[in-house]
Each structure stands twice: as C-alpha cells, then as structure tokens.
N, C-alpha and C positions, 0 to 999 in steps of 0.2 A: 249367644243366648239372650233372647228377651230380656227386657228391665220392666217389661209396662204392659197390660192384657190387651189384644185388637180384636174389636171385631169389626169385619168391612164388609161391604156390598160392593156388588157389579154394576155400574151406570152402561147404559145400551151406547156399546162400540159406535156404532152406523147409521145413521138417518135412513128409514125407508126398512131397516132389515134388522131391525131390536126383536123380535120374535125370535125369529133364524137365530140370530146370536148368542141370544139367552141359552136357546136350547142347545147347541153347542157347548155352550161354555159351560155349561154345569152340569153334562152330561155323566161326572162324574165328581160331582160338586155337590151332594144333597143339600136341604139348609139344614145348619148346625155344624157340618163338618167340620171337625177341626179339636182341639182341646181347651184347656181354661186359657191358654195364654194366647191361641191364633185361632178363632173360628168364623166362619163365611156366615152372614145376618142377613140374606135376600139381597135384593134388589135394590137398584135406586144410587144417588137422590134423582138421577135423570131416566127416567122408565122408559119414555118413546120422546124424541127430538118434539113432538106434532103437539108436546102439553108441557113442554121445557121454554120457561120464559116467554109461554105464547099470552098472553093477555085472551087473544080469538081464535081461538081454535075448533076448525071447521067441521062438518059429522065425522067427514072419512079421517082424521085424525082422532076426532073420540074412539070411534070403531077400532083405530088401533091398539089405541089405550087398553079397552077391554079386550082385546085379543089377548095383548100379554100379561093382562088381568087374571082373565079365566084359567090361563096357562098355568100363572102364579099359585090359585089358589088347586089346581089340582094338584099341583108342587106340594103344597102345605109352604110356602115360603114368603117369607113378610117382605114387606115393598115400602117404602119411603119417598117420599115426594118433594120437589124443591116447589116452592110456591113463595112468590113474593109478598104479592096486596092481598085485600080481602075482597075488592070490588069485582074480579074475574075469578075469584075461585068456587064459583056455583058450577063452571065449566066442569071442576075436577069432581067437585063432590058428585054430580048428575052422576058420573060414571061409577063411583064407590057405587052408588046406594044401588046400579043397574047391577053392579055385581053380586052385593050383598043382598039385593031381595031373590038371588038366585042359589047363592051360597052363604052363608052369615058370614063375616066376615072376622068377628072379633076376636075369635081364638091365636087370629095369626098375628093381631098385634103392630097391623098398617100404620104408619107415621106421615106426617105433614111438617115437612121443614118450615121455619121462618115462617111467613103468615104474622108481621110483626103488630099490626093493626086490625089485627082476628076479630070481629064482630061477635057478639053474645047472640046473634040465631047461626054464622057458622063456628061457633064453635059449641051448640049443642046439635046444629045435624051430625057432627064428628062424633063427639060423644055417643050420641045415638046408633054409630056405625062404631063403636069401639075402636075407633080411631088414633093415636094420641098426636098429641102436639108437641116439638122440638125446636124448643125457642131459646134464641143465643143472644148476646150482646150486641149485636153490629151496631144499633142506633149510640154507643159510646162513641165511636167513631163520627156516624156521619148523621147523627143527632139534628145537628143545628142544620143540616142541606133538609131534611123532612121537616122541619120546623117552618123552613123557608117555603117548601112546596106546600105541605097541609095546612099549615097555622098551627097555634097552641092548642086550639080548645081540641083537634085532633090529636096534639103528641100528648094530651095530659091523658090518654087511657091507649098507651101504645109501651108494649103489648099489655095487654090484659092479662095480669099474672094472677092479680087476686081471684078475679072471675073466671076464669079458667078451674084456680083451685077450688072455686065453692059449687063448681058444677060437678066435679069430684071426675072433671078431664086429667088422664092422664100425661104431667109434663114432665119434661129430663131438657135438664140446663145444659148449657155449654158455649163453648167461642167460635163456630163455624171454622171457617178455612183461615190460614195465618194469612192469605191478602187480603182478607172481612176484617180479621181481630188476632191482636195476641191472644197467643193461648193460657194463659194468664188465670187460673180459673178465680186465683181470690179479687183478678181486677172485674170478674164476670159476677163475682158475688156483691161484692159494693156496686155496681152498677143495679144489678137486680135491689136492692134494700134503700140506696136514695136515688134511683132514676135521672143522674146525672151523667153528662157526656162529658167526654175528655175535658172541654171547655170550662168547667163548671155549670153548665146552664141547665136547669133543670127541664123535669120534663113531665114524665109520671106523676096524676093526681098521688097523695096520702093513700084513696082508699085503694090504687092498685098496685102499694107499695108490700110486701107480705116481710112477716118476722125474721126474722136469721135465721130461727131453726125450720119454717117453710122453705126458704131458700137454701138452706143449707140441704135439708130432702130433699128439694129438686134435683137439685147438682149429683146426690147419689145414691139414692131407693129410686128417685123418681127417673134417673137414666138407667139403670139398672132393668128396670119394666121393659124397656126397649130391647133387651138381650137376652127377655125370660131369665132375668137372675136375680131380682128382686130377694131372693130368698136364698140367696150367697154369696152377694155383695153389697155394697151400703149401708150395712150398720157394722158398729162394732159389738158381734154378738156371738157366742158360743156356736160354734160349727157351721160357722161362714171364713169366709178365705180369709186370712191373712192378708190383708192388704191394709195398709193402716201409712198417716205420715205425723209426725211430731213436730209442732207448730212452735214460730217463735214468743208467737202471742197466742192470748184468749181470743178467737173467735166471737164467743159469747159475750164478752165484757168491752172489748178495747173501743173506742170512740171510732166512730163509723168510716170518718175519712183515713182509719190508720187499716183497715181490710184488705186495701188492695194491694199495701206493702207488705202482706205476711210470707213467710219465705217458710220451707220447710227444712229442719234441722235435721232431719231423718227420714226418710222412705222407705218403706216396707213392701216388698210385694210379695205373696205367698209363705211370709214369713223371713223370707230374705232380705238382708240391705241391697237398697239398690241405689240408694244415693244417700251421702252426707259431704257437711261444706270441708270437711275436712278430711283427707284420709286417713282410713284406716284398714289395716291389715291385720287378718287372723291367721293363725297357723297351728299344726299341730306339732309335738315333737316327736320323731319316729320312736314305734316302739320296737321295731324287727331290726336287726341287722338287714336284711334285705330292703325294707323301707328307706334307713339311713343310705344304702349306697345308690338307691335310686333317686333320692334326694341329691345327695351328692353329685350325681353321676346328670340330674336337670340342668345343676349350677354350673359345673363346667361346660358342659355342653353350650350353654346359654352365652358362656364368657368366651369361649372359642367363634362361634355363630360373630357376636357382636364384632372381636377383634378383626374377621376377617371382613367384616363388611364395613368400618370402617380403617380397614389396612392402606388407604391410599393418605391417609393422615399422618403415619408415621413418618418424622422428621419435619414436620411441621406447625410451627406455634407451639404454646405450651401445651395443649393436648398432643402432637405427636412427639416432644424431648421428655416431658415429664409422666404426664396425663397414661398415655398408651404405654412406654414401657414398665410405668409402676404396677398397671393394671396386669399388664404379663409377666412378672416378676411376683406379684403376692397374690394375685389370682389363678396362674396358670406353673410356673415353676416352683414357688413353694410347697403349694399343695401336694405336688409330685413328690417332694423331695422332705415331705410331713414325716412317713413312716421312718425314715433314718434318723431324723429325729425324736421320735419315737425310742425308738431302740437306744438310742443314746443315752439319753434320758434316762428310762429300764437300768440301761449298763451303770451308769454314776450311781445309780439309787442304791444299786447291790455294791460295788466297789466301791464305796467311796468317796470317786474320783470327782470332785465338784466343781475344783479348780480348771479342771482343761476343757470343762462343759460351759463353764460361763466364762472361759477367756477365750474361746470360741463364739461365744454370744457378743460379748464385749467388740470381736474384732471386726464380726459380720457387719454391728452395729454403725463405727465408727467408717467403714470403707462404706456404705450404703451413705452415710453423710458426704463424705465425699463427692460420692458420686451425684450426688444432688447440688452441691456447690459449682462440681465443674459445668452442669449445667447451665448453670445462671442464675438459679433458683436457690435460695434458702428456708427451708422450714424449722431451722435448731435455733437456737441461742447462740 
C-alpha cells in the first residue's frame, strides 16, 4: 500500500521512434488514468532524444518535436520539458507557440523543467503559451561551478523566482532527481528564501529572494497546478485531502538557517499515518467471538510461520537453548494447554479446592526455574 501520492510521465523509450512509442504505450494509458494515490501526468521530461540536451537542434528534429506535439494535444495530454539554459531555449519555445497558434495550448497545462537562468522575455513567451515553469534547487549543490562559469552579476538573478511570480507565471518547487539534490524539501525551502549553496556562498540578489509563505505556495498550491489539483491539495482547507505533516518547528518564525533541519514528527496522508519517528501501534479489541479466534488464530499461525523458518537455530546460542524453546513453550504449548486451565480454575472456584490449584502453579513455576538454570542462564534471584 502507498505511503505517498505519484504522479508520473513517460519520457520517449528510443531515439528516432518517440511517436511510435508513445502511441503504443498509452494505448491504454489515457492521461489522468489512475486514482488520488497512482495517476499517469503525460509525457516528458524527455519528449523526442532531437530537443533532450541539444543546445542545436536541427529543422528535422524540431518537425519531430511537433509531431509528438500534435499527437499530445489531440490526447488532451500535458507534456513537460527538460531544459537546461536560457540561451537555446527560443529552439523549444518556436515549437510550443507553432503548436499553440494551431491549437491553444493552455488548458493542458505544458511545463518546462529547470531553465535555472530563465530570462524575463522567456519566461513571458511561456506565460503567454500558458506554459508553467518547474524550478528546483540544483544550484545548492553546484552553485559555486555556475558562479565559476557565469560570474556573480549572473548567479544574483538565477532563477528568477520573484519575477516569475510577478508575471503571475505558474511555478511548483521541488528537488529534481536524488543524483541533482536531496530530496529534502525544507533543504529546498531554505535554499529558495536565502539563495545560498551548500557552501555558504550566496548568490540570489534580495529582490529575487520571495517570502516563506511565496515559497512555501510554490512547494504546494504552486506544484499542485501541475496535476490539475490545485483544488485538493495544498492548502489545509475544508474538502481537500487529507494530506497534512506536523513540524518540529515554526516554519513561519524559526531563524532562517534552522529550515532546512526541520524534520516531520507526523505525516498524514489521506488522513492516515504514514510516518512518525516513533512507533506506534493501533488496535482494536474484538468484539465477536469469531473476531477473537481469528485474531487468535493470526498469532499463532504467525508464531508457528516464524519458529519454522528459523528452526535451524535451535540448539544454538542463546536464541536456540533459551530464546526458541521459551517462545514454543508459552507461545505455542501453553496456549494449547490454556483451556485446561481454564477448567481448572472454573473447578477450584466452585469446590473449593485452592490449595491443589496453586501448589500446581507453585511446582510448574519452580521446575520451569530449573530448567532455565540447567541451561546456563539465570533470570530469578
């Protein structure tokens, strides 16, 4: 059973044959398929080989691009984009806006990965194509190597978070791939809010720095938009899911550099725990007779399953002299040997007889010591 909601896309199998493939593969795949906890989100990050990390990508490559463009949008199915720089992505946008001046494009909600140095005229041709943008932390990591290649007066407006936000671009935060970034999201939040890299070294001018609760909506209204769920996840709000986590800190309050150590004390998903640092176990107490024997009837079964699989233990170390045959003695022969007890018991309460009931107990007691001494072992006084 899931602990945590997916949704994922299909990046194109095969160089030369991403059409073919697609069509194939979701031949019985609609987009949306699936329920609140596993559903298919389109295409992508990698759509055709011919626009995946190509800086130059030639006509008969764009032609392909729109091929599984067109295909997409007679899908109804949103497509997502890996894109590194800003200086070659007029290559990808050509092709959106060839799509879009033939079918709009914006209903379906197209996305543009990374893009970490997004310029303020592309990221209003995006906007224009209703496009959004999907910007993660990588530069934590490898900060100071872009520092090295661009200079500062580049990394002080990389990414563009504030200006993004004031074109009223849609963004959704996150960590990329675990060999980009931890997935870490409060290390993604403190990153976003003081634009420093692992290093310390900063980077992001002030004004492309956005508030806590801007970052904090990015991270979760603003990814949500990406999944058409905007409007049943990411807030905590009357008749949205159950998804909720219980922080060890104020988010809102604690000093900036203490963000990225906040740790969750509880996780909720759909109203369910799904994680706390300790455990914990719920139970209920049967109310049926037939309840309790099937309860009962789990435990043994469970304690039988176990002994035999580790049965090659027995008579050896203290798990197979003491360990193992304690556990078949008051786990597995007791319990058998309960209802006579029972009875017994029953019998003393009506006769009696007390005395032969507990110098019965007394004697079991005292040879069950024994037998732990002859061991080796001592547990008594």
């Amino acid at each position: 059973e899931l602990t945590l909601r997916v949704r994922y896309r299909l990046s194109a199998p095969r160089a030369g044959r991403e059409l073919e493939d697609f069509k194939e593969l979701t031949q019985m795949l609609p987009m949306g398929f699936g329920d609140d906890w596993l559903r298919f989100n389109g295409i992508g990050e990698n759509v055709t080989w011919g626009l995946y990390n190509n800086d130059s990508p030639d006509a008969a490559q764009k032609q392909q691009l729109y091929d599984v463009l067109r295909w997409a949008v007679s899908r109804g199915m949103t497509a997502t984009f890996h894109w590194r720089d800003d200086r070659p992505l007029h290559h990808l946008l050509e092709v959106l806006e060839r799509v879009n001046a033939e079918t709009p494009i914006a209903k379906l909600r197209w996305s543009i990965a990374h893009v970490n140095d997004a310029s303020p005229a592309s990221l209003k041709r995006m906007r224009a194509l209703g496009v959004g943008w999907l910007m993660q932390n990588a530069f934590y990591f490898r900060g100071e190597a872009f520092i090295g290649q661009r200079g500062s007066d580049a990394a002080r407006l990389v990414p563009p978070i504030v200006t993004a936000l004031r074109m009223k671009l849609p963004v959704g935060g996150g960590t990329d791939a675990h060999r980009v970034m931890t997935p870490n999201p409060f290390v993604s939040l403190q990153w976003m809010l003081d634009g420093k890299t692992m290093g310390g070294i900063p980077m992001r001018a002030p004004a492309e720095l956005p508030t806590r609760l801007e970052a904090l909506r990015i991270y979760t209204q603003g990814s949500a938009w990406f999944t058409f769920e905007e409007h049943v996840r990411g807030t905590l709000t009357v008749g949205q899911l159950a998804d909720l986590a219980v922080l060890d800190r104020d988010y809102l309050s604690v000093p900036l550099d203490d963000i990225g150590r906040t740790v969750s004390l509880l996780t909720m998903v759909g109203g369910r725990i799904v994680y706390a640092p300790e455990a914990r176990s719920v139970t209920e107490v049967p109310e049926t007779f037939g309840a309790l024997f099937r309860q009962r009837f789990r435990w043994a079964y469970g304690t039988f399953q176990t002994l035999w699989k580790h049965r090659a233990a027995f008579g050896r170390g203290t798990l197979g002299w003491v360990g193992m045959p304690n556990h078949l003695m008051f786990q597995v022969l007791f319990p058998l040997l309960a209802p006579i007890g029972d009875i017994v018991l029953a019998y003393s309460a009506v006769t009696g007889r007390w005395n032969a009931v507990a110098s019965g107990y007394l004697t079991f007691i005292g040879r069950f010591k024994e037998m732990i001494k002859v061991s080796g072992y001592s547990v008594f006084p």
